[in-house]
PDB file of N, H, CA, C and O in Angstrom:
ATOM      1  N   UNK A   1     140.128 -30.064-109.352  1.00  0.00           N
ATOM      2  CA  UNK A   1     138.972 -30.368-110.161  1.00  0.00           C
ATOM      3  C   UNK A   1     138.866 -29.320-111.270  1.00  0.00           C
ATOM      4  O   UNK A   1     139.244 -28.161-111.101  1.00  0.00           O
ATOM      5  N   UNK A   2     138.349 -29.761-112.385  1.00  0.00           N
ATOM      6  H   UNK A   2     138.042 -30.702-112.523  1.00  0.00           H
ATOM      7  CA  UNK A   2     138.593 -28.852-113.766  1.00  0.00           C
ATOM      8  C   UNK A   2     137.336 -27.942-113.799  1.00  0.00           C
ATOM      9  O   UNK A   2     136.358 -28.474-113.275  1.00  0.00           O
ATOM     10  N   UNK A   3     137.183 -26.996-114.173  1.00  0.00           N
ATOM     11  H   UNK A   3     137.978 -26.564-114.598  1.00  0.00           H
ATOM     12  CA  UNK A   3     136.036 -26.127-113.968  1.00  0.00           C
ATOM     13  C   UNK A   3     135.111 -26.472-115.421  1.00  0.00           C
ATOM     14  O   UNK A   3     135.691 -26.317-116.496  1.00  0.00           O
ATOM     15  N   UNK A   4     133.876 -26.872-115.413  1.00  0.00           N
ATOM     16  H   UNK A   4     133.406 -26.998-114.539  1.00  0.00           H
ATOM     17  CA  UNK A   4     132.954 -27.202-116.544  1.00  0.00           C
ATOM     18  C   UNK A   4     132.275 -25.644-116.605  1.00  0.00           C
ATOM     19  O   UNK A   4     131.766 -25.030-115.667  1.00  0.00           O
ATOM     20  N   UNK A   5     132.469 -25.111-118.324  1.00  0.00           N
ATOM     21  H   UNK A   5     132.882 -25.609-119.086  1.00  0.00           H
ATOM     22  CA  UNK A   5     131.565 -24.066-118.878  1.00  0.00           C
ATOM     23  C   UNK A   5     130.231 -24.872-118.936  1.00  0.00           C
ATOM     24  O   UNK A   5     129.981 -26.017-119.313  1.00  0.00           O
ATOM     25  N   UNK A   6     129.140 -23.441-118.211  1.00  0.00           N
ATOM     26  H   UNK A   6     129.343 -22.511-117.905  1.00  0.00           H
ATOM     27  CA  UNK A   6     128.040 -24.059-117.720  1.00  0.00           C
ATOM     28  C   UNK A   6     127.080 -23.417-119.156  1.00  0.00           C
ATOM     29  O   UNK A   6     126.419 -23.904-120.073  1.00  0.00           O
ATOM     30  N   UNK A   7     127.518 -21.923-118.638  1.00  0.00           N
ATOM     31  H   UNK A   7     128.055 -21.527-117.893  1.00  0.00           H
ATOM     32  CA  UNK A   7     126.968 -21.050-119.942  1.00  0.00           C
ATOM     33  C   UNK A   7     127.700 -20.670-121.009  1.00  0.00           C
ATOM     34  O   UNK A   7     128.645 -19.896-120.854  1.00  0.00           O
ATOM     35  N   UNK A   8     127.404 -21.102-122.082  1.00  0.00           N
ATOM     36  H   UNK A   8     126.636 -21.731-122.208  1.00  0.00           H
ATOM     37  CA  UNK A   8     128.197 -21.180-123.063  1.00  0.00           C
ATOM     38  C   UNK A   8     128.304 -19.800-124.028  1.00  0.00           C
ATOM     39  O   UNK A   8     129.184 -19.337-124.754  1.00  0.00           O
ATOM     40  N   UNK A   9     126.876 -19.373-123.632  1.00  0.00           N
ATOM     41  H   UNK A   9     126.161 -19.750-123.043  1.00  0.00           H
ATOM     42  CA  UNK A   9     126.767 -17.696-124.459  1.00  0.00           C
ATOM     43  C   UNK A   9     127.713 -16.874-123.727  1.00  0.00           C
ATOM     44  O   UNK A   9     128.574 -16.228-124.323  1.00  0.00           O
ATOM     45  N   UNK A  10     127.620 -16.868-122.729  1.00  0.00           N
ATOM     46  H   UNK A  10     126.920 -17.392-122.245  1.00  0.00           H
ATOM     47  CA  UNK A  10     128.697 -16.048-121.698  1.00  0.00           C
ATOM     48  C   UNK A  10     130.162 -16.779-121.153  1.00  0.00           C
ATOM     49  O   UNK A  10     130.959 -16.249-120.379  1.00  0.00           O
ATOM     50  N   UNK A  11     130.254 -17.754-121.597  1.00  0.00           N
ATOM     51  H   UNK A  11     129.606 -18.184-122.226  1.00  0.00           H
ATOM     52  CA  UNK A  11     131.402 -18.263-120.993  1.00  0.00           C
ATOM     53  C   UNK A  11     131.833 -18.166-119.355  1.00  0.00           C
ATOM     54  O   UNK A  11     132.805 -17.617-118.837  1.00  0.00           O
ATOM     55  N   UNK A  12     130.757 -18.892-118.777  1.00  0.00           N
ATOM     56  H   UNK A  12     129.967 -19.338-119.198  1.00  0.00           H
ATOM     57  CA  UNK A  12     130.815 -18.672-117.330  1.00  0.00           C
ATOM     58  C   UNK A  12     130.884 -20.451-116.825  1.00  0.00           C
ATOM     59  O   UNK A  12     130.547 -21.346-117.600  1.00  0.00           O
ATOM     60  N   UNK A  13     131.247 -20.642-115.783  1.00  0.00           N
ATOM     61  H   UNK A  13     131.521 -19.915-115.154  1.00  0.00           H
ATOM     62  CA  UNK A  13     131.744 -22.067-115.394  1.00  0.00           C
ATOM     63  C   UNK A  13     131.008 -22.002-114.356  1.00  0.00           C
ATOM     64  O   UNK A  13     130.615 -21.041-113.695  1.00  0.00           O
ATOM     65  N   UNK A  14     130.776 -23.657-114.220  1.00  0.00           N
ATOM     66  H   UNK A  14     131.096 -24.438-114.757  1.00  0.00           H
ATOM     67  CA  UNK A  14     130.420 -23.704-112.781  1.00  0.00           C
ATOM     68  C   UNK A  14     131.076 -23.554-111.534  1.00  0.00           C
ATOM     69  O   UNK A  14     130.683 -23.960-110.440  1.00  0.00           O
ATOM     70  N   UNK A  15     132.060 -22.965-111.790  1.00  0.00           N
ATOM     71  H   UNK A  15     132.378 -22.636-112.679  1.00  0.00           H
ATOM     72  CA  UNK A  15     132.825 -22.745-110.168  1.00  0.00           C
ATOM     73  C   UNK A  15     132.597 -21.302-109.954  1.00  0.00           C
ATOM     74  O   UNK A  15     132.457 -20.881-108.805  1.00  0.00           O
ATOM     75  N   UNK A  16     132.529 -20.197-111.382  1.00  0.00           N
ATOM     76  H   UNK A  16     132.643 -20.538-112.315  1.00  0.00           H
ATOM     77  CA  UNK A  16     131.404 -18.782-111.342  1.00  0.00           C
ATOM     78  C   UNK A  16     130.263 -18.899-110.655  1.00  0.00           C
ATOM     79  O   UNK A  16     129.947 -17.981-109.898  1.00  0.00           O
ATOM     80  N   UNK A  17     129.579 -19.844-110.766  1.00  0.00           N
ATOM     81  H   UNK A  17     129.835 -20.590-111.381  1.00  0.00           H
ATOM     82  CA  UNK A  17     127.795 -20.021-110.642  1.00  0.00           C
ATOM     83  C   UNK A  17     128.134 -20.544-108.968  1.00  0.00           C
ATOM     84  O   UNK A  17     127.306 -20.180-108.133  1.00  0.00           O
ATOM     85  N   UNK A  18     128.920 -21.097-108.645  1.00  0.00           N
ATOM     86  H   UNK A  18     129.592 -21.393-109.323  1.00  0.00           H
ATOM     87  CA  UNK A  18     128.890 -21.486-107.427  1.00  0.00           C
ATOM     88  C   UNK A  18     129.310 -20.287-106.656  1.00  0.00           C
ATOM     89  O   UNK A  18     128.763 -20.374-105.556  1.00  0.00           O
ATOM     90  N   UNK A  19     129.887 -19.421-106.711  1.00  0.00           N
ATOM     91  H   UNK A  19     130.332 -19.350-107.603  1.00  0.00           H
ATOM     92  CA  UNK A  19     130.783 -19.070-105.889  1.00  0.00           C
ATOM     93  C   UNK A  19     129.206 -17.568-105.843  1.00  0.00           C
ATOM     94  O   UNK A  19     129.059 -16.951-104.788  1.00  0.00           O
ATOM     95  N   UNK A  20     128.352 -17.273-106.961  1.00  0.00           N
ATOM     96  H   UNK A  20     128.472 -17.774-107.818  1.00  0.00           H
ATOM     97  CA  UNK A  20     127.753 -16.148-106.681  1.00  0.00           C
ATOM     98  C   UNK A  20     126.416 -17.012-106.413  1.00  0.00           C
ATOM     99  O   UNK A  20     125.264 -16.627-106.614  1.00  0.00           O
ATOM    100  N   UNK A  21     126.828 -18.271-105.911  1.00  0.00           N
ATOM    101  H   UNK A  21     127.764 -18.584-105.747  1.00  0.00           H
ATOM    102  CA  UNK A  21     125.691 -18.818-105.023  1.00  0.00           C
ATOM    103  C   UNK A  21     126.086 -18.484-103.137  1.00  0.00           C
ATOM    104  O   UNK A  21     125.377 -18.167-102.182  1.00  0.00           O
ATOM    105  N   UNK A  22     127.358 -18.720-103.281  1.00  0.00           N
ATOM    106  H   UNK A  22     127.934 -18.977-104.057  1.00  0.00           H
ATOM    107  CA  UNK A  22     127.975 -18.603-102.111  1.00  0.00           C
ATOM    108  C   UNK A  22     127.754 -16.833-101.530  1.00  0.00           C
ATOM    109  O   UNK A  22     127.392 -16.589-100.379  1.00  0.00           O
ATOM    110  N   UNK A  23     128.063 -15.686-102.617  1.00  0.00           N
ATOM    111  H   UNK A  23     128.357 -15.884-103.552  1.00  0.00           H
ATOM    112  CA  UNK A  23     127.691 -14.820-102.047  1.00  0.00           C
ATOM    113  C   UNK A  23     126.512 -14.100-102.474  1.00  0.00           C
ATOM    114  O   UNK A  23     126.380 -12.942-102.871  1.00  0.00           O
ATOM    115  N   UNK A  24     125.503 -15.245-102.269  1.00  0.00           N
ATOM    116  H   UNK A  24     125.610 -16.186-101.947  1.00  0.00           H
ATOM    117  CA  UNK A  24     124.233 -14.565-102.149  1.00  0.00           C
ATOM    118  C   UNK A  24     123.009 -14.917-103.102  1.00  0.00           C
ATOM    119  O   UNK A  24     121.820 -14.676-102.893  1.00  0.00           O
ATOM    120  N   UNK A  25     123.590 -15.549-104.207  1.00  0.00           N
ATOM    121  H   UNK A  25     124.556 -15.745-104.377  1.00  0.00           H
ATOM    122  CA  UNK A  25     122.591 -15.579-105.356  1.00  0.00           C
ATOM    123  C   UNK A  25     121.856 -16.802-104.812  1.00  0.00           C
ATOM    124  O   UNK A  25     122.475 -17.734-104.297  1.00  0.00           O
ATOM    125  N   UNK A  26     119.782 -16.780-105.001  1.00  0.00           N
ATOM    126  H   UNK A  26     119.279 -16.023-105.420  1.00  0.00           H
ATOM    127  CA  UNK A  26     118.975 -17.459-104.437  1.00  0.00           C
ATOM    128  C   UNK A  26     118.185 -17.903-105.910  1.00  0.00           C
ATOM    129  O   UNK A  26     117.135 -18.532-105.782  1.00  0.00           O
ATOM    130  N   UNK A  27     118.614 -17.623-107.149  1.00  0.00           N
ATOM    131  H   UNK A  27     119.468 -17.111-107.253  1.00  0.00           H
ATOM    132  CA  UNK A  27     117.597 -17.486-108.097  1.00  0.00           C
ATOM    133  C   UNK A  27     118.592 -17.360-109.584  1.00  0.00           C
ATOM    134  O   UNK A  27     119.609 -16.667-109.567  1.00  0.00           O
ATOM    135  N   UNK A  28     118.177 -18.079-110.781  1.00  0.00           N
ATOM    136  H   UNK A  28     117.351 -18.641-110.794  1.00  0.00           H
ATOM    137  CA  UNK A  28     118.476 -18.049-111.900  1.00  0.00           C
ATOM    138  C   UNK A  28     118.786 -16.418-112.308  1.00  0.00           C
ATOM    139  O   UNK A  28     119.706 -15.992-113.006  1.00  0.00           O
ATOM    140  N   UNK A  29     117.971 -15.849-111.801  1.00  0.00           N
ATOM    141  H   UNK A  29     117.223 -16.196-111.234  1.00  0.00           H
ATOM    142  CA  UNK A  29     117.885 -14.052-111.879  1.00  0.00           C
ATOM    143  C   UNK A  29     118.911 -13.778-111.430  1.00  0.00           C
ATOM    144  O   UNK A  29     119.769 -13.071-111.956  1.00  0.00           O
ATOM    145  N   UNK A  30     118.966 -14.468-110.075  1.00  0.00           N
ATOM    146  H   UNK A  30     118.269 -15.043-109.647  1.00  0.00           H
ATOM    147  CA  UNK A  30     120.458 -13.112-109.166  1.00  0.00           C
ATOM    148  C   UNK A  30     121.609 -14.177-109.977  1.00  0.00           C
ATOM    149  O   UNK A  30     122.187 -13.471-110.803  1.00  0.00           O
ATOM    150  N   UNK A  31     121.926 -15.020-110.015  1.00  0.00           N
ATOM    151  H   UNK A  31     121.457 -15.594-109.343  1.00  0.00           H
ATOM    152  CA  UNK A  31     123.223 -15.581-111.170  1.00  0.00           C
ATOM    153  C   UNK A  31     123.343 -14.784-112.142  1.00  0.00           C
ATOM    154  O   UNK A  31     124.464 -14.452-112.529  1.00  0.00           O
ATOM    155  N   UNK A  32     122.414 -14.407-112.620  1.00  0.00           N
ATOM    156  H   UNK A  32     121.504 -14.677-112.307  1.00  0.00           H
ATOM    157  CA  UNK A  32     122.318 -13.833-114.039  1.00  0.00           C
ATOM    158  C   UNK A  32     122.906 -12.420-113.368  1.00  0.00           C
ATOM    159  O   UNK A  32     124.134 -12.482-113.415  1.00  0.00           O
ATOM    160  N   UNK A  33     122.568 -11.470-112.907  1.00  0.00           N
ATOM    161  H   UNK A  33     121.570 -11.421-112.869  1.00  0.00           H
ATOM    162  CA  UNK A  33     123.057 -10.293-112.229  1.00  0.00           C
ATOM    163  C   UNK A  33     124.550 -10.739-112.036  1.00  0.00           C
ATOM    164  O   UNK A  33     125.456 -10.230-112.696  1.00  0.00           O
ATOM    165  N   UNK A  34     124.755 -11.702-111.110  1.00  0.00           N
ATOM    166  H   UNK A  34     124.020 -12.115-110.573  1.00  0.00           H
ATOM    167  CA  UNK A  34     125.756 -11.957-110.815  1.00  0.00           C
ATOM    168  C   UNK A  34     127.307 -11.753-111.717  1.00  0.00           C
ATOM    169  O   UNK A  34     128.218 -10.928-111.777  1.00  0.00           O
ATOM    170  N   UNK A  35     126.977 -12.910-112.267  1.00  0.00           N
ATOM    171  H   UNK A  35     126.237 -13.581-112.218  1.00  0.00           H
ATOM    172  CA  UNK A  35     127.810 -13.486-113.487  1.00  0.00           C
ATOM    173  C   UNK A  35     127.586 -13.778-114.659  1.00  0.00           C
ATOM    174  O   UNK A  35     128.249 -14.528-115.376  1.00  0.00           O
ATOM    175  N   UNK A  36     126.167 -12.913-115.039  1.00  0.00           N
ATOM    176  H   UNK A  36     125.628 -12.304-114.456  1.00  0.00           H
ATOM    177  CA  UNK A  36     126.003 -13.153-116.696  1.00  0.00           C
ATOM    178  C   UNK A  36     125.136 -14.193-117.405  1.00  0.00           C
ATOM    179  O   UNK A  36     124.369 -14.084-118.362  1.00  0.00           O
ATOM    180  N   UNK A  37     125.615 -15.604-116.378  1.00  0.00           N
ATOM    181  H   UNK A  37     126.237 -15.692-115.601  1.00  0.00           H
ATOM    182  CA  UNK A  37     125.247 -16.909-116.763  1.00  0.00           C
ATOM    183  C   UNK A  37     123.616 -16.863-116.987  1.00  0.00           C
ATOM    184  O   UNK A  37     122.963 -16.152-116.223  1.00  0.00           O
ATOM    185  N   UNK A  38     122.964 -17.589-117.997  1.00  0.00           N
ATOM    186  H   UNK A  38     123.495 -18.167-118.617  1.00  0.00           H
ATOM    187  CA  UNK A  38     121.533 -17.722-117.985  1.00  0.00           C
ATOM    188  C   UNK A  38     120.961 -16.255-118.696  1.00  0.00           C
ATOM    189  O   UNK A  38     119.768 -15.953-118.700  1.00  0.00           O
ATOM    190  N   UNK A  39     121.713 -15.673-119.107  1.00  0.00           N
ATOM    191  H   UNK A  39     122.682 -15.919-119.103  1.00  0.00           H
ATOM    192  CA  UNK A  39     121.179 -14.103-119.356  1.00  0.00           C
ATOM    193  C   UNK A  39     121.333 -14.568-121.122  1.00  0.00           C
ATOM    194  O   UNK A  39     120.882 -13.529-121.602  1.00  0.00           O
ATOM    195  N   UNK A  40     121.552 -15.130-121.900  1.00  0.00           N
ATOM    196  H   UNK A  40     121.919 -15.975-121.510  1.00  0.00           H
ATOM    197  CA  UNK A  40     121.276 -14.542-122.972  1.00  0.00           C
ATOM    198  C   UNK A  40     120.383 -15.987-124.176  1.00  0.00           C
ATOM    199  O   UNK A  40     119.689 -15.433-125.029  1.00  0.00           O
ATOM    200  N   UNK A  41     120.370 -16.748-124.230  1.00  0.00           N
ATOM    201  H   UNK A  41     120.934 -17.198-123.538  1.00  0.00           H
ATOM    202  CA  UNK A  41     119.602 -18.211-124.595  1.00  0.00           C
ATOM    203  C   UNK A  41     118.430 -18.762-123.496  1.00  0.00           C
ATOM    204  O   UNK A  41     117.214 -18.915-123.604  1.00  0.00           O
ATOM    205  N   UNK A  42     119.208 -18.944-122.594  1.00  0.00           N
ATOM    206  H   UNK A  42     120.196 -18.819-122.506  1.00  0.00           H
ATOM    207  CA  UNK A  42     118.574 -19.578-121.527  1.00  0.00           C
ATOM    208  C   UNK A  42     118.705 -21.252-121.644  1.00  0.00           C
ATOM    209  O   UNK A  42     117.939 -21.980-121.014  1.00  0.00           O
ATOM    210  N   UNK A  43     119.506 -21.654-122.309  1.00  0.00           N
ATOM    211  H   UNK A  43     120.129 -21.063-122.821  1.00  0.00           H
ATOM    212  CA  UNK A  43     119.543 -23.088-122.099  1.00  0.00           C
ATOM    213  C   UNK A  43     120.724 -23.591-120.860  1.00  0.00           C
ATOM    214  O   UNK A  43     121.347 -24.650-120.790  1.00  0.00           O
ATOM    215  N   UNK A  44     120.738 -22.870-120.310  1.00  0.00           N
ATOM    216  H   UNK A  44     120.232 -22.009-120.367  1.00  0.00           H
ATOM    217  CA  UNK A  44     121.577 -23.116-119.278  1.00  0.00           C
ATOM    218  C   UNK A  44     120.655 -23.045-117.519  1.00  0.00           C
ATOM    219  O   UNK A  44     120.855 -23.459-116.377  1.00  0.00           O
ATOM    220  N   UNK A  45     120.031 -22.571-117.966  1.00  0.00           N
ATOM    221  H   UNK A  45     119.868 -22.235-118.894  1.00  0.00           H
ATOM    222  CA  UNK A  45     119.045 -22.359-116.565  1.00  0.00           C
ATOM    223  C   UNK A  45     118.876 -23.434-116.349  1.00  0.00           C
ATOM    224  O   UNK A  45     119.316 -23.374-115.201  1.00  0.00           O
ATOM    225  N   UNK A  46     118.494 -24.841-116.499  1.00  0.00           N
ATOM    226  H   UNK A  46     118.136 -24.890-117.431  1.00  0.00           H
ATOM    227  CA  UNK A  46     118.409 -26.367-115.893  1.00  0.00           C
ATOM    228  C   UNK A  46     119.579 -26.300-115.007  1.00  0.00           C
ATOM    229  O   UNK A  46     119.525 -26.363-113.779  1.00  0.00           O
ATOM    230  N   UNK A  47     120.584 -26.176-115.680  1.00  0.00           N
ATOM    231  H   UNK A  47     120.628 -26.126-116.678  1.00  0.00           H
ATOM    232  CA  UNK A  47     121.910 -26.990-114.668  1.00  0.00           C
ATOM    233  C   UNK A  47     122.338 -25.495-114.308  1.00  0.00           C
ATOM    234  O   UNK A  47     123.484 -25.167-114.614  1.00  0.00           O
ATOM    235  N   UNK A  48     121.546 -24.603-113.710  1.00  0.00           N
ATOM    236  H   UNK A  48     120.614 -24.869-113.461  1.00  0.00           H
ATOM    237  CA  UNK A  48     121.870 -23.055-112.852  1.00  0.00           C
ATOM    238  C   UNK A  48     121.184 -23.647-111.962  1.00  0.00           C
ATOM    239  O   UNK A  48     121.663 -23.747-110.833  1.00  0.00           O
ATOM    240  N   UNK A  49     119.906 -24.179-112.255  1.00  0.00           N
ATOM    241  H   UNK A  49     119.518 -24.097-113.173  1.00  0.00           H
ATOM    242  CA  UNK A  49     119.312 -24.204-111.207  1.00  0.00           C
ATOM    243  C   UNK A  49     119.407 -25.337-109.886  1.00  0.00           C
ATOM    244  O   UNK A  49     119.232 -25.304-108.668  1.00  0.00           O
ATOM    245  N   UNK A  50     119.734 -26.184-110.756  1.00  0.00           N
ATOM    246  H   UNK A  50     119.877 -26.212-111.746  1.00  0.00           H
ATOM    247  CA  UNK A  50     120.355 -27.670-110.344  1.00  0.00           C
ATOM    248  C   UNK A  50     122.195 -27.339-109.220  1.00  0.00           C
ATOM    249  O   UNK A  50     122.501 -27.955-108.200  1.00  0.00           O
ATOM    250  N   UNK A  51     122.889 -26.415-109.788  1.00  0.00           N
ATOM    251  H   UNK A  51     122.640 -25.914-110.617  1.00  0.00           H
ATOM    252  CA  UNK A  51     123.723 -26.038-109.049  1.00  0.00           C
ATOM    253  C   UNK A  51     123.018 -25.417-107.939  1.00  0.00           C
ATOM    254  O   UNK A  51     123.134 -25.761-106.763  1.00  0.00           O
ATOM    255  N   UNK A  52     122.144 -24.306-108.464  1.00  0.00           N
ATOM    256  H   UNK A  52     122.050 -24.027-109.420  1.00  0.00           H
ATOM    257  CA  UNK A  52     121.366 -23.784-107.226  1.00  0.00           C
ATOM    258  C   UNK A  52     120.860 -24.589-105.989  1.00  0.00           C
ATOM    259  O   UNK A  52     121.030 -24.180-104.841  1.00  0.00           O
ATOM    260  N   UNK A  53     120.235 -25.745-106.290  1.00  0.00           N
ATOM    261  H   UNK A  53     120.097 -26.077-107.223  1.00  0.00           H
ATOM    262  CA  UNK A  53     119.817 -26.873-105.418  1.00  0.00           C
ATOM    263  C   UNK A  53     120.568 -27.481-104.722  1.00  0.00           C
ATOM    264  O   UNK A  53     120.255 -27.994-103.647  1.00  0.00           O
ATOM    265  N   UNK A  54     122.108 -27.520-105.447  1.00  0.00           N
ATOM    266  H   UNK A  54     122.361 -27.104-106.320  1.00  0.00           H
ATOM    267  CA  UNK A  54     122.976 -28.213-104.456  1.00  0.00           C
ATOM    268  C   UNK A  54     123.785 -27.733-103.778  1.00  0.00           C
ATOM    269  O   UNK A  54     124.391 -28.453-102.984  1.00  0.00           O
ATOM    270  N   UNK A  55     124.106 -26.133-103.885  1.00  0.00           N
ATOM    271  H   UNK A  55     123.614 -25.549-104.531  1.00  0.00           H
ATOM    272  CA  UNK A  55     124.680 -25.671-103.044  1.00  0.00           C
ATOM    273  C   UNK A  55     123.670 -25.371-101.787  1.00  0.00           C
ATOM    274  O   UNK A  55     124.024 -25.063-100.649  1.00  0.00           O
ATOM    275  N   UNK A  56     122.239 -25.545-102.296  1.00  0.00           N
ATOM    276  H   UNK A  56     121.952 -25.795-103.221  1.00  0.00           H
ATOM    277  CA  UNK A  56     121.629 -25.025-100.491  1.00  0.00           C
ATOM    278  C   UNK A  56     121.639 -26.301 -99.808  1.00  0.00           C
ATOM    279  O   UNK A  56     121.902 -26.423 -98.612  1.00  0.00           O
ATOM    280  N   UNK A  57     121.354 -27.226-100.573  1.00  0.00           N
ATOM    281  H   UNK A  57     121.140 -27.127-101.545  1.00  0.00           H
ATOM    282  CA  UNK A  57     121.692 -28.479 -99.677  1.00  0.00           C
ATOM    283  C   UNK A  57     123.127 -28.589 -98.695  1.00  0.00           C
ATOM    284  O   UNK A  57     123.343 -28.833 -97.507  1.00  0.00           O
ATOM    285  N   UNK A  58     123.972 -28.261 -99.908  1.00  0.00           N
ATOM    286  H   UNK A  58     123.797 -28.063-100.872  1.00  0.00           H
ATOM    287  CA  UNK A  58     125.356 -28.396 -99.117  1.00  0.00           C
ATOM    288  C   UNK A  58     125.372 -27.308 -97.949  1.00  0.00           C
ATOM    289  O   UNK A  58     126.031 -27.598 -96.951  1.00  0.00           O
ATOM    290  N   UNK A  59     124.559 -25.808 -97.989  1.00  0.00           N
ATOM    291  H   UNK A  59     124.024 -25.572 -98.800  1.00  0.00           H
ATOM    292  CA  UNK A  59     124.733 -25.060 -96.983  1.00  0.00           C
ATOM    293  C   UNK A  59     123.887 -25.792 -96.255  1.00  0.00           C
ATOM    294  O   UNK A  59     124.224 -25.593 -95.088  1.00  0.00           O
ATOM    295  N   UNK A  60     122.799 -26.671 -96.282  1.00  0.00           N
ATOM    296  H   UNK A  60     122.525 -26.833 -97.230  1.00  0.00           H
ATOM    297  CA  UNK A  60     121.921 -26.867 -95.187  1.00  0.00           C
ATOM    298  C   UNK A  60     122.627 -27.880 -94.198  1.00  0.00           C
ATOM    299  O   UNK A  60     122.552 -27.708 -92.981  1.00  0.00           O
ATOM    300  N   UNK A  61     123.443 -29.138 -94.862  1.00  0.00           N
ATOM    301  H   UNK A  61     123.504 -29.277 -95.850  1.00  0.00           H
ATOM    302  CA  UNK A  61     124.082 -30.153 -94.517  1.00  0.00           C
ATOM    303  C   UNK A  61     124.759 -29.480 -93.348  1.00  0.00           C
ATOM    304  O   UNK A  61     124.479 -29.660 -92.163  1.00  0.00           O
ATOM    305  N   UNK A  62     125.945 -28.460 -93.974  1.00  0.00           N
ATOM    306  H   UNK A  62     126.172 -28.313 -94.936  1.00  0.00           H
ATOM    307  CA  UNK A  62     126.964 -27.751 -93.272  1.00  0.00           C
ATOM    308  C   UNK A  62     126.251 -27.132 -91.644  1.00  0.00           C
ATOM    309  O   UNK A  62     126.560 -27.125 -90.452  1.00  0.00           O
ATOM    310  N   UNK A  63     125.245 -26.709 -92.449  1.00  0.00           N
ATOM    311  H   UNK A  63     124.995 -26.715 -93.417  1.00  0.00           H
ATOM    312  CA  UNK A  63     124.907 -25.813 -91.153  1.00  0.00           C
ATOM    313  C   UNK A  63     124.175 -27.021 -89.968  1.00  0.00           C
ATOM    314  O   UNK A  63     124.326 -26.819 -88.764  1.00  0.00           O
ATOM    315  N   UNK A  64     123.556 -27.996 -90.366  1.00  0.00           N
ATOM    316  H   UNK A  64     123.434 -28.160 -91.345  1.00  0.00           H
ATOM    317  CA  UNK A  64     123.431 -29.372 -89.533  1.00  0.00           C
ATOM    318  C   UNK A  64     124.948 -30.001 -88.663  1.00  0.00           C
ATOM    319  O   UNK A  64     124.875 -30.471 -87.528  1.00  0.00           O
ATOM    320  N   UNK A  65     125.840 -29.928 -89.193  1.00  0.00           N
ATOM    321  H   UNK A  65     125.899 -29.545 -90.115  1.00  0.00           H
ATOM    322  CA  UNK A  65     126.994 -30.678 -88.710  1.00  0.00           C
ATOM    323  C   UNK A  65     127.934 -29.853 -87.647  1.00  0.00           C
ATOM    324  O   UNK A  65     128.547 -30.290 -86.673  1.00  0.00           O
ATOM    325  N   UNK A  66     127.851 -28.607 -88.121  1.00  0.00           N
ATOM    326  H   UNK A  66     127.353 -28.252 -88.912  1.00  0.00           H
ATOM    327  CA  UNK A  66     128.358 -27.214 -87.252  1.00  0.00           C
ATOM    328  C   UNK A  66     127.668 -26.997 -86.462  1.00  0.00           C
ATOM    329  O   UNK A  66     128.268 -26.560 -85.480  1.00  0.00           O
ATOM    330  N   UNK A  67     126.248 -27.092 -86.279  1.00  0.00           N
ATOM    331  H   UNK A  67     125.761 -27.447 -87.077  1.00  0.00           H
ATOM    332  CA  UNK A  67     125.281 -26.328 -85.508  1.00  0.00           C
ATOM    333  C   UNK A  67     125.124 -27.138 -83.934  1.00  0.00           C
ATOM    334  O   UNK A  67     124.918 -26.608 -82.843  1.00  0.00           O
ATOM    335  N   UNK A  68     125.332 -28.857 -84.318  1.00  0.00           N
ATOM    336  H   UNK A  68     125.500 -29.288 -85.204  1.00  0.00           H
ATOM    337  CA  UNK A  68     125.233 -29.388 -82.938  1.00  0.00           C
ATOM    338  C   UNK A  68     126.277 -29.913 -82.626  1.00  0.00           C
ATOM    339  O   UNK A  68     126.125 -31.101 -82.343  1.00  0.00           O
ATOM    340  N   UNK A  69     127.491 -29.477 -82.536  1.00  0.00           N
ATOM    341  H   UNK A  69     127.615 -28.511 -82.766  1.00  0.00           H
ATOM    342  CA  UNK A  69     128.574 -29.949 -81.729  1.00  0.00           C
ATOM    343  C   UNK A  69     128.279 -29.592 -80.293  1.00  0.00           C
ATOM    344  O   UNK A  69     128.417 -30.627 -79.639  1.00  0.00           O
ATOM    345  N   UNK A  70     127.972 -28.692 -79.595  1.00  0.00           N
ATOM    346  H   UNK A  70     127.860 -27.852 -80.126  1.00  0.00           H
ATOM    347  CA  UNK A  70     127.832 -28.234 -78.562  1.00  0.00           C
ATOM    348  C   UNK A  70     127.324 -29.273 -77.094  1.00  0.00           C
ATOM    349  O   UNK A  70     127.744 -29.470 -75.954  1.00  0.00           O
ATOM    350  N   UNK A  71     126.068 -29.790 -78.043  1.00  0.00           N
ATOM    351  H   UNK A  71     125.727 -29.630 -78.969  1.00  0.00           H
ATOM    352  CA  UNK A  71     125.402 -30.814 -77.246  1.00  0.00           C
ATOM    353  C   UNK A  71     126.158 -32.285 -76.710  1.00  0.00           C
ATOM    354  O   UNK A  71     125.997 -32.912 -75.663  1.00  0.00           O
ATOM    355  N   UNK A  72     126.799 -32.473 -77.564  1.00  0.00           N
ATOM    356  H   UNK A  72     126.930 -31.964 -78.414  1.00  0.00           H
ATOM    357  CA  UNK A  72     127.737 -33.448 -77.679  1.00  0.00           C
ATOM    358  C   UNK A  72     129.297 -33.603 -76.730  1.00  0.00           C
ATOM    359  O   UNK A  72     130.001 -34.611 -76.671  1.00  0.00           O
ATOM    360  N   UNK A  73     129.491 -32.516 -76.176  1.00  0.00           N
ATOM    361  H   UNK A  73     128.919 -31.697 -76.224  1.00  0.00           H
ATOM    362  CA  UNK A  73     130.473 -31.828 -75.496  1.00  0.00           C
ATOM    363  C   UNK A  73     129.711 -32.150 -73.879  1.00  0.00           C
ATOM    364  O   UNK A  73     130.542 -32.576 -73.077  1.00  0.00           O
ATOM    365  N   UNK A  74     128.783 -32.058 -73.507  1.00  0.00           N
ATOM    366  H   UNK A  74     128.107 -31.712 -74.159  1.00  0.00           H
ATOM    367  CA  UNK A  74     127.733 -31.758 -72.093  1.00  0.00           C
ATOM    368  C   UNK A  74     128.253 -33.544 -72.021  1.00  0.00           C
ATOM    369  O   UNK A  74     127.863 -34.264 -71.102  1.00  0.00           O
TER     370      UNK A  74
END
């Protein structure tokens, strides 16, 4: 899959924005710490934040599908 520039002032992609979602970033702020992204216009914060939304989903999903195998085993 091709990596889409998210922030264009900084030249940061969304596979950047994902990955300092992955270690840790909860907020347009900590991206910005992160990787720059959202730090200098701000027209990029919609689709920061929108990535933001879907990676907790995807961690929430994950952690649903991992979490009850156990029961299923009995």
């Amino acid at each position: 899959m091709r990596a889409v520039i998210v922030c264009h002032c900084s030249g940061v992609s969304d596979r950047e924005i994902r990955s300092a979602v992955r270690e840790g970033a909860r907020s347009c702020r900590d991206v910005a710490r992160a990787c720059a992204a959202g730090r200098m216009c701000g027209g990029c914060r919609p689709a920061i934040r929108r990535i933001l939304d879907l990676e907790r989903a995807a961690e929430a999903n994950f952690g649903e599908t991992s979490g009850t195998g156990s029961s299923a085993a009995s």
